[in-house]
C-alpha positions in Angstrom: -6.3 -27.7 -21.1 -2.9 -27.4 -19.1 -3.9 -25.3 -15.8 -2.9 -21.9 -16.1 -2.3 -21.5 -12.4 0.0 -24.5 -11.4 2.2 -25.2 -8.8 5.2 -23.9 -11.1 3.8 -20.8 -12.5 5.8 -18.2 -13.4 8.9 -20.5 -12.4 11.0 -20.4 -15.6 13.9 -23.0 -14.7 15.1 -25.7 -11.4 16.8 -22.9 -9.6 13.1 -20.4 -9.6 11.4 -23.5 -8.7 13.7 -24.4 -5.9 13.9 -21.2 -4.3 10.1 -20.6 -4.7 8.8 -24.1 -3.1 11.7 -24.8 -1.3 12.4 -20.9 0.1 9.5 -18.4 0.0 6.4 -20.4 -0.3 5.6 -21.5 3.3 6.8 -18.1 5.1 3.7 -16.2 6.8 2.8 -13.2 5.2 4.0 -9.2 7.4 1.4 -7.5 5.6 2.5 -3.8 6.5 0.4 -1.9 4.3 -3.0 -2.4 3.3 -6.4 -0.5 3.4 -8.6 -3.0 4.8 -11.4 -1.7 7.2 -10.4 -3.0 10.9 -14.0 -3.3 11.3 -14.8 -6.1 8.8 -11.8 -7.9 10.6 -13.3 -7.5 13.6 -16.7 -8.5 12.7 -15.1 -11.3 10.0 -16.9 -10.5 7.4 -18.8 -13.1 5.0 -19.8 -12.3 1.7 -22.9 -13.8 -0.5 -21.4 -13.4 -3.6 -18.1 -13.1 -5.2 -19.0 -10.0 -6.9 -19.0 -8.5 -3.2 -15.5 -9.6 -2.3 -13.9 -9.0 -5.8 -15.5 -5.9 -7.1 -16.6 -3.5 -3.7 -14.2 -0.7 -3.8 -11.8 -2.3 -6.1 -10.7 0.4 -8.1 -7.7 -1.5 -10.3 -10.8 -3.7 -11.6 -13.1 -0.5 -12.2 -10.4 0.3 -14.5 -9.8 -2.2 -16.7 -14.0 -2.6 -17.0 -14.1 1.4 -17.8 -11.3 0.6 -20.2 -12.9 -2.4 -21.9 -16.3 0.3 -22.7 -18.5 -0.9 -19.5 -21.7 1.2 -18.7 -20.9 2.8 -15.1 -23.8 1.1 -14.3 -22.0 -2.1 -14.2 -19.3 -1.1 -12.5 -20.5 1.4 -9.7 -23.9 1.8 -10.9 -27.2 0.2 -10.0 -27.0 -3.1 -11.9 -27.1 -6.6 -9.8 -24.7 -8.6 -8.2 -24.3 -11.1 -11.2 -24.7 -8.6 -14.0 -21.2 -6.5 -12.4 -19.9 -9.9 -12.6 -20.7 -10.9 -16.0 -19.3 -7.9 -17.2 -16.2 -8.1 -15.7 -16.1 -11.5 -16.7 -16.8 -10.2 -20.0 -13.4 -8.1 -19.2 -11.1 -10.7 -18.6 -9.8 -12.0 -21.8 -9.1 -8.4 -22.9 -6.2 -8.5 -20.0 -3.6 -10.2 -21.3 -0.8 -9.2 -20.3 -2.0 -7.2 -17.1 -1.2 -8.4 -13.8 -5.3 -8.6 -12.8 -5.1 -11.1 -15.5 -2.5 -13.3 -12.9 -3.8 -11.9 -9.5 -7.9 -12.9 -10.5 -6.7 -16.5 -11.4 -4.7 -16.6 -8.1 -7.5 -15.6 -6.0 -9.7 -17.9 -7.8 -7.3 -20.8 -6.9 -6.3 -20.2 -3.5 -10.1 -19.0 -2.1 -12.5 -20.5 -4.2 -10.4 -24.0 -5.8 -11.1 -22.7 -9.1 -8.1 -23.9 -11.1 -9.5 -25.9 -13.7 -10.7 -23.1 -16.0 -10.1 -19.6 -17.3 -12.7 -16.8 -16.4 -14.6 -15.0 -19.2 -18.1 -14.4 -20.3 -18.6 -18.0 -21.2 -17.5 -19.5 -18.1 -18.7 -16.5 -15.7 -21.7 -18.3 -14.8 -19.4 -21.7 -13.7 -17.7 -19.8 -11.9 -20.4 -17.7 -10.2 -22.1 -20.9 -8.8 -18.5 -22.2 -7.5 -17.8 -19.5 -6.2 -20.8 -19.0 -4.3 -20.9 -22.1 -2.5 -17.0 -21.7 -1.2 -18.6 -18.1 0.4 -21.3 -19.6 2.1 -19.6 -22.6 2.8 -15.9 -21.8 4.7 -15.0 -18.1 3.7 -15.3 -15.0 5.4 -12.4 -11.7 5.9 -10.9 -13.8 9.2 -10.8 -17.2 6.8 -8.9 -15.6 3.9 -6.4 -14.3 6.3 -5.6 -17.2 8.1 -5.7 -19.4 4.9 -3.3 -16.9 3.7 -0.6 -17.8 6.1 -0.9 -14.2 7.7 0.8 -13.2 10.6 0.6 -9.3 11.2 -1.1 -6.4 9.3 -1.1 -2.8 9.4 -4.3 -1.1 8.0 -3.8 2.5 7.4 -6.0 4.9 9.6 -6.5 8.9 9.9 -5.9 10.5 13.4 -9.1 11.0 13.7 -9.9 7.8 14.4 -11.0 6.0 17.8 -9.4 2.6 16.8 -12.0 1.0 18.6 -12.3 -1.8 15.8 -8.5 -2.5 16.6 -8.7 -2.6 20.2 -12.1 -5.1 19.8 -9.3 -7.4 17.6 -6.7 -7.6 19.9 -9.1 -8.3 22.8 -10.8 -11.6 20.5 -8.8 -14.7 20.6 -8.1 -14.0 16.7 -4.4 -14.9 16.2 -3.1 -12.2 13.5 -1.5 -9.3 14.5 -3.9 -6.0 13.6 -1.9 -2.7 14.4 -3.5 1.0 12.9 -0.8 3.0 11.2 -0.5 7.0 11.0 -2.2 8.4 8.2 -1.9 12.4 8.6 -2.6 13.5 5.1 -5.7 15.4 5.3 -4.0 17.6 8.1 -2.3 18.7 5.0 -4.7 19.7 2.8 -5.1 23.5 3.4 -5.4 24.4 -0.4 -8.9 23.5 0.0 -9.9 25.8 2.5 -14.0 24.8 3.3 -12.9 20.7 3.0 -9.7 21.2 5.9 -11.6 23.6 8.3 -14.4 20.4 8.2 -11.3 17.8 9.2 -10.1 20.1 11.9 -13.2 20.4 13.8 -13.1 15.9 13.5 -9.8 16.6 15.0 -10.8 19.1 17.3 -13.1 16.9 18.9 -10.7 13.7 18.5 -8.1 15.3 20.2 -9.7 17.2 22.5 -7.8 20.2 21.3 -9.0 23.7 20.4 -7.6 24.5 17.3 -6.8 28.3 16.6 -2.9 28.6 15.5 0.0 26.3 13.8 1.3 25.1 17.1 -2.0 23.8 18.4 -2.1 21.4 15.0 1.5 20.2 16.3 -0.7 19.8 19.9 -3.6 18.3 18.3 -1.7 15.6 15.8 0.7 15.1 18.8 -1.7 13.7 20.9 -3.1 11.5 18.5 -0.1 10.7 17.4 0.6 9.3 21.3 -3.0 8.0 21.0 -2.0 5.3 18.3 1.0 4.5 19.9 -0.9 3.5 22.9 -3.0 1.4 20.9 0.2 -0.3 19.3 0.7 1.5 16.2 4.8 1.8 15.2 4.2 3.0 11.8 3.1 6.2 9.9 2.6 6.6 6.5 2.0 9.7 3.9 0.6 9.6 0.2 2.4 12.6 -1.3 2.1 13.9 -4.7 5.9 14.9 -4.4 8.3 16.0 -1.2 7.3 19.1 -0.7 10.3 21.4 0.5 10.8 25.2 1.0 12.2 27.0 3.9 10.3 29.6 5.7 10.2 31.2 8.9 8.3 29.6 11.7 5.7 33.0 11.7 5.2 32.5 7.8 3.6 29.2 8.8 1.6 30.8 11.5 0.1 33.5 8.8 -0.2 30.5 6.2 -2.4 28.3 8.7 -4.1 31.2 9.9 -5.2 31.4 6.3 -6.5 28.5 5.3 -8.5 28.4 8.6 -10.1 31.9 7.8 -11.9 31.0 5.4 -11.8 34.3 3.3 -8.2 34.8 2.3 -6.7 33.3 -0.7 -3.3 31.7 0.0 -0.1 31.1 -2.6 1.4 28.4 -4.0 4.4 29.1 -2.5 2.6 29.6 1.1 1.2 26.2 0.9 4.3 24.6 0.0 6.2 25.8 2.7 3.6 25.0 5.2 3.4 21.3 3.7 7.1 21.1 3.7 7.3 22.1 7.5 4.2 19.8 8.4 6.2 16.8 7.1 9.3 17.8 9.2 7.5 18.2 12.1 5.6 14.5 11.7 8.8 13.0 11.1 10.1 14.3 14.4 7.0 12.6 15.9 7.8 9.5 14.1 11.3 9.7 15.1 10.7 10.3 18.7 8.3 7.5 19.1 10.6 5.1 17.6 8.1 4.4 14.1 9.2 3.3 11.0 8.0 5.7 8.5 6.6 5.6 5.0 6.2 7.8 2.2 4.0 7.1 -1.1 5.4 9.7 -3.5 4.0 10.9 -6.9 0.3 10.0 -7.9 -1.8 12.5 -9.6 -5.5 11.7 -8.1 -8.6 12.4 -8.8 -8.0 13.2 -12.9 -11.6 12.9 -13.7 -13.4 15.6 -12.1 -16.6 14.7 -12.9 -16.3 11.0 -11.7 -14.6 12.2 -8.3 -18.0 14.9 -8.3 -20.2 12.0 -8.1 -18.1 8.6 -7.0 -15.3 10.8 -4.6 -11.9 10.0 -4.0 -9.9 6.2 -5.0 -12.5 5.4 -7.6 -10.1 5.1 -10.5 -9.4 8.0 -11.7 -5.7 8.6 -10.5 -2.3 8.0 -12.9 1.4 8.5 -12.6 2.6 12.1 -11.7 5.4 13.7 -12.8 9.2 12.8 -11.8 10.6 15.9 -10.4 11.6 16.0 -6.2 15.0 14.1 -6.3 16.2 17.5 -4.8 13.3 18.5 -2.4 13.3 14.5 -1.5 17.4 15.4 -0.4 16.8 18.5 1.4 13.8 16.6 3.4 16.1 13.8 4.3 19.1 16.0 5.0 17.5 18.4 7.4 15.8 15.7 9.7 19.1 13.7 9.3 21.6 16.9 10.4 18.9 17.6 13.7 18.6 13.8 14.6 15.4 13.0 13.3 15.9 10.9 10.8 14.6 7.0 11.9 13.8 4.1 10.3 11.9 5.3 6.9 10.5 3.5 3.3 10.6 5.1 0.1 7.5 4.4 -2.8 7.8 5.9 -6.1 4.8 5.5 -8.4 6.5 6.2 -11.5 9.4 3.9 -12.7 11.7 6.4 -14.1 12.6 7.3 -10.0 13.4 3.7 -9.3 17.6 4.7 -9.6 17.1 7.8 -8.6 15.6 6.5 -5.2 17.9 3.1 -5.1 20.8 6.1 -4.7 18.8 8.2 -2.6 18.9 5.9 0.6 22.5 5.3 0.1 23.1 8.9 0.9 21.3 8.6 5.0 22.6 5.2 6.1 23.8 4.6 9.6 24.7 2.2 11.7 21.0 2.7 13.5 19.0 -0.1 11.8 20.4 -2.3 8.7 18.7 -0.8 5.4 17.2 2.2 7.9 16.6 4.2 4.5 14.5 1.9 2.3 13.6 1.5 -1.8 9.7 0.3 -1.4 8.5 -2.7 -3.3 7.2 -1.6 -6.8 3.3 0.1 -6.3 0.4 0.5 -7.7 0.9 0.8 -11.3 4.5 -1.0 -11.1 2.8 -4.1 -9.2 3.2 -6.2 -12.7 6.4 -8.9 -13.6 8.0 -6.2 -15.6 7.4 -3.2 -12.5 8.7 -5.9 -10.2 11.5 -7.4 -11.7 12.9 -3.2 -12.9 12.2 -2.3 -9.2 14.2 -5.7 -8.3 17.1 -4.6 -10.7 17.4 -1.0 -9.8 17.5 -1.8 -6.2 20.3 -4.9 -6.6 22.8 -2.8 -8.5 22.8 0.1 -7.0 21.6 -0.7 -3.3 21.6 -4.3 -1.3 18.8 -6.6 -2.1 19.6 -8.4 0.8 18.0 -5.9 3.1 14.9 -5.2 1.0 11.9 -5.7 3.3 9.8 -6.8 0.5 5.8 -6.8 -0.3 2.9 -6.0 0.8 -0.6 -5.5 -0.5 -1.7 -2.2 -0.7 -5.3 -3.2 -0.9 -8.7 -3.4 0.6 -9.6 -6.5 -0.6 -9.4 -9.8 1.5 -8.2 -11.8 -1.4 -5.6 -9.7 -2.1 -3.0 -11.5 0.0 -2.6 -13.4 -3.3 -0.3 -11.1 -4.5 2.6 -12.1 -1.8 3.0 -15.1 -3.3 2.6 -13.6 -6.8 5.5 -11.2 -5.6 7.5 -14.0 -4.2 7.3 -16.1 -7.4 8.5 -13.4 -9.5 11.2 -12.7 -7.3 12.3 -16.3 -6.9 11.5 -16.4 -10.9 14.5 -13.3 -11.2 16.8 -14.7 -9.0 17.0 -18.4 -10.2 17.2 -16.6 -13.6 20.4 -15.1 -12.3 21.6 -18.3 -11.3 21.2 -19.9 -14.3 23.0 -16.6 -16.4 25.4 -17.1 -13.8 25.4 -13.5 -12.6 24.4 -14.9 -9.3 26.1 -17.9 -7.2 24.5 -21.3 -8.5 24.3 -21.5 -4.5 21.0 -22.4 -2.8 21.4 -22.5 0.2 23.1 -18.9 -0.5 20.3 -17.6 -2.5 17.8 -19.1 -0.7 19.0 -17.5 2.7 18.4 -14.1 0.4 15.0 -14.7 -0.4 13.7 -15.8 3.1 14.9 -12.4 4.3 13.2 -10.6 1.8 9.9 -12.2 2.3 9.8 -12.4 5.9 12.6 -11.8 8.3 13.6 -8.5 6.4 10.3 -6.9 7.6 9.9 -8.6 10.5 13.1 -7.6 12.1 12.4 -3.8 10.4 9.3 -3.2 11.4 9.7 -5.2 14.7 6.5 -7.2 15.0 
C-alpha cells in the first residue's frame, strides 16, 4: 500500500510542493497559543503508553469516540490503558474525512515512525507495541518539542497563578522559549454567584488584595496583570461566548459587583452584560498600557451537556458553535478603546464560519500605522481547524484583508504531539496557494510567493508578537 502520509501529502501540483519543501517546511514553529501545563514542560514529561499522550484530556478525540457509540468507560471511564486505545482505534476508520483522521497519522509519523500502516482495530495492537517502545526509548514533552522544530510557546494561564513552573523553565538550560499568557476569564463570571466569590478569595490571596468593591478587582487583576509581565508574559487572551457591550455608568458597575459578591441578590441580564462589557474595556487598557498583544476567542457555546459537565467538568467535549450575532457589539468594543487610545496590537478568533467576512472587514476598520496588521483575522479554530475551515478562513482573509500580514497557526492544544498540526496548516496553505498559481489567480512567481508564505509561518508572528 502507497503511504498515506508522504512527503507530498496534501501537495496537489509542483508549485504546492515547491512552496511547502522549499518555503514552509524547515521554519521553527511560534507556537502562541496552546494549553499545555508549564509543569510537564518543566518536569519533561515521559509517557508509558501512547494512550497517555494521545487520549489524556484530549477532548476532540473524546468526541469522535462518543460519536462512533463508545461506553464512557472507554473514553473517561475506568477501563485500561490499551482497551481506551483499542477503542479509539476501533474509531478511526469511521473518520474519514475529519481532520483527526490527518492529524493522528501525522503524529504517528513524526513521533513514533509509524508511516507504513493505517490505524484501526486490526492494526491497534502493531501500533500499540511500536509505539511503546519510541516512549520509552527517546520521547518525552521536552523531546516532542524540540523534534518539532519549536522555538517559543505561550501556554495560557489564570491570574491566579504563581508561574513558578515558568520561572523553573527559564532558569534550566532548556532552549524553547516558555512565556505564560493572561487568561482573566473567570474574573468574569459573576452570573454564577457561589462559583466567582470562590475565584476571588484565590485572587485575594494571589494578589494580596482585599477585595470588597469594583475598583479593588481593577487593583487586584492589575497587579497580577504587572505580575505576569515581570515574569515575561506579552500576551492576554479571553474565550468569550460573544463581545459583550452595553454602556453604563461607572456606579451601576459598582451595585452590579456588589451583587454578585453578596451572595443573596439576584442580578439581570442586562446588569451582567454591562459589567462584562466594562471588564473587557478595562483589561484592554491593561493590555494596551503594558504593550501586549491581545486575543480574543469569540463564540463557543460550552458545556451543552449538563450532565457530563456535572460529573467530567468543564473542556470534556461537550461545547459546539454559538450563534453569529456581535458584528455590532464587536464595533462598539473596538471603537471606544480605539477613540481613548487604547487600542494595541489585538487577534480576532471566530468559532463559527459564517463570521469569517464579517471579521476579515472588521480589522480593516482600526488600522494604523502602529504595528503592520495591528487588528488581526485569527487562523481558523477549533471546529474550523480542517482543509475546508482553513482554506475558507484563507479565502475570506485574502480578498477582503492582506494575507501577507497574517500571523498564521498555532495549536490550541494540550497535547505534546500536537505541534503536528503546524505543518498540517502549512501544507494546506502552501496546497492553496500553489493552487492559485496554477489557476493563475496568483503570480506563477516563487520566489514571490514563497517570500508570502515564510511570513505567514514564521516572521509574521515573530515580528507581531515580538519574541
Amino acid at each position: 500500500m502507497e503511504k498515506f502520509i508522504n512527503d507530498d501529502f496534501l501537495l496537489e501540483n509542483k508549485y504546492s510542493r515547491a512552496l511547502f519543501h522549499d518555503c514552509a517546511e524547515a521554519l521553527p514553529l511560534v507556537d502562541f497559543h496552546c494549553h499545555l501545563d508549564p509543569r510537564e514542560i518543566a518536569e519533561d514529561k515521559t509517557w508509558d503508553k501512547i494512550s497517555q499522550v494521545w487520549l489524556g484530556g484530549d477532548h476532540y478525540k473524546w468526541r469522535t469516540m462518543r460519536t462512533n457509540g463508545i461506553d464512557e468507560k472507554y473514553i473517561t471511564g475506568d477501563a485500561t490503558d490499551r482497551e481506551k486505545f483499542q477503542k479509539f482505534a476501533e474509531t478511526m476508520p469511521r473518520m474519514l474525512g475529519n481532520p483527526m483522521y490527518h492529524w493522528c497519522h501525522l503524529e504517528l509519523a513524526r513521533y513514533f515512525g509509524i508511516d507504513d500502516l493505517l490505524l484501526s482495530g486490526d492494526t491497534a495492537e502493531e501500533v500499540w507495541n511500536r509505539a511503546g517502545e519510541a516512549l520509552r526509548r527517546d520521547l518525552s514533552a521536552q523531546k516532542c518539542m524540540l523534534a518539532s522544530n519549536v522555538e517559543s510557546v505561550c501556554t495560557t494561564d489564570d491570574p491566579t497563578s504563581d508561574l513558578s513552573w515558568h520561572k523553573k523553565i527559564k532558569d534550566s538550560n532548556f532552549p524553547v522559549k516558555v512565556s505564560p499568557t493572561f487568561r482573566p476569564d473567570k474574573a468574569f463570571a459573576i452570573e454564577d454567584q457561589t462559583t466567582y466569590i470562590s475565584y476571588l478569595n484565590s485572587l485575594e490571596k494571589a494578589s494580596g488584595v482585599e477585595i470588597k468593591s469594583y475598583d479593588d478587582l481593577l487593583n487586584a487583576l492589575k497587579r497580577r496583570h504587572d505580575y505576569f509581565h515581570d515574569c515575561g508574559c506579552r500576551v492576554s487572551d479571553y474565550g468569550i461566548p460573544t463581545v459583550w457591550y452595553k454602556n453604563a455608568f461607572y456606579y451601576e458597575i459598582e451595585d452590579t459587583f456588589k451583587k454578585a459578591i453578596s451572595s443573596s441578590e439576584l442580578i439581570a441580564d442586562d446588569e451582567i452584560l454591562a459589567f462584562k462589557s466594562a471588564l473587557l474595556l478595562e483589561c484592554a487598557a491593561m493590555d494596551y498600557d503594558s504593550g501586549w498583544v491581545r486575543q480574543l476567542h469569540i463564540g463557543p457555546m460550552r458545556n451543552n451537556n449538563s450532565i457530563m459537565f456535572e460529573k467530567l467538568g468543564p473542556d470534556s467535549g461537550f461545547d459546539s458553535i454559538g450563534v453569529s450575532n456581535y458584528a455590532r457589539s464587536l464595533s462598539l468594543h473596538l471603537d471606544n478603546l480605539n477613540s481613548a487610545g487604547k487600542l494595541g496590537r489585538t487577534i480576532l478568533y471566530n468559532v463559527n464560519p459564517a463570521d469569517n467576512e464579517m471579521l476579515a472587514s472588521m480589522v480593516g476598520n482600526f488600522q494604523n500605522s502602529d504595528c503592520p496588521g495591528k487588528i488581526q483575522m485569527g487562523c481558523a479554530w477549533w471546529f474550523m481547524d480542517s482543509i475546508n475551515g482553513i482554506e475558507r478562513q484563507l479565502r475570506a482573509l485574502s480578498s477582503i484583508s492582506l494575507l501577507g500580514r497574517f500571523v498564521g497557526m498555532l495549536t490550541d492544544s494540550r497535547s505534546f504531539l500536537s505541534y503536528a498540526r503546524h505543518e498540517y496548516f502549512r501544507r494546506i496553505l502552501c496546497n492553496f496557494l500553489g493552487g492559485e498559481m496554477e489557476r493563475g489567480v496568483i503570480p506563477r512567481d516563487l520566489e514571490l510567493v514563497g517570500e508570502c508564505v515564510k511570513n505567514i509561518c514564521y516572521n509574521n508572528p515573530k515580528s507581531y508578537f515580538g519574541f
